[in-house]
C-alpha positions in Angstrom: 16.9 -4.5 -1.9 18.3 -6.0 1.4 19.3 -9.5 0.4 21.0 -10.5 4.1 20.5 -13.2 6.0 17.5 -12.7 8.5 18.7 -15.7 10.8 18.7 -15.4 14.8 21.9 -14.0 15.1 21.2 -11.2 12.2 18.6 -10.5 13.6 20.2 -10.1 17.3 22.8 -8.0 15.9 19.8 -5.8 14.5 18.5 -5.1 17.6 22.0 -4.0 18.9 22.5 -7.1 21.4 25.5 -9.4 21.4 25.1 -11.9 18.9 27.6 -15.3 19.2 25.8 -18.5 19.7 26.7 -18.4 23.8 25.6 -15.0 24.0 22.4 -15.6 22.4 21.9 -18.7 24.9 22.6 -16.5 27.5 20.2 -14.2 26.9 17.3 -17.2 26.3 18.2 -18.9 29.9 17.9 -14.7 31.4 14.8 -14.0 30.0 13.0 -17.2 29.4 10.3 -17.9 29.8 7.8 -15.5 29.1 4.5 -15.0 30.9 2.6 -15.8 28.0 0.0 -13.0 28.5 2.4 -10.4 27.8 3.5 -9.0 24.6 6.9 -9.9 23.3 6.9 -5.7 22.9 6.0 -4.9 26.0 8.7 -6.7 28.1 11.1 -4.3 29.8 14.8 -5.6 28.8 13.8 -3.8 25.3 14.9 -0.6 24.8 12.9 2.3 22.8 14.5 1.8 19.6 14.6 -2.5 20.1 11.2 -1.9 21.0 10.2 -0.1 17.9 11.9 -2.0 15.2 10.0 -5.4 17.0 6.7 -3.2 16.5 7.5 -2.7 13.1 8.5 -6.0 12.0 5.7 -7.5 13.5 3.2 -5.3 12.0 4.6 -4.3 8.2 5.0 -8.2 8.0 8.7 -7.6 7.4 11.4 -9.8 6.2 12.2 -9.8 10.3 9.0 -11.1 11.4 9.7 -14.3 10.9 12.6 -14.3 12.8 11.0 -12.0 15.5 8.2 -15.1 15.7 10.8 -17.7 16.2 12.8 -15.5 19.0 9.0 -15.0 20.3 8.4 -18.7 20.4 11.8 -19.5 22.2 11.9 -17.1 24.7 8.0 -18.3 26.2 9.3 -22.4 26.4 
């Protein structure tokens, strides 16, 4: 059982992206915000494999989904 935190920066460093606190709100101010008509998924800054494990979390209703929400709700303000 995976018993890690599932915070922002977890979940940052899951998806393979730099993860300190200035790198995180450096990727918010680059890619924010979001048309909001468009799919967190289907935005091209993911790669294949980022891309996929957003799918997945989002649709197994994983222990990342919430976190994949909140980045979701961030990057569209």
């Amino acid at each position: 059982m995976d018993t890690s935190a599932h915070d922002l920066t977890a979940l940052f460093e899951q998806l393979g992206l730099p993860s300190s606190d200035d790198e995180i709100t450096r990727f918010m101010h680059e890619h924010s915000p979001l048309d909001p008509s468009v799919k967190l998924v289907d935005w091209p800054f993911w790669n294949p494999g980022q891309r996929s494990f957003l799918i997945e979390a989002l649709a197994d209703d994983s222990d990342w989904t919430e976190q994949v929400e909140h980045l979701d709700a961030v990057l569209r303000r």
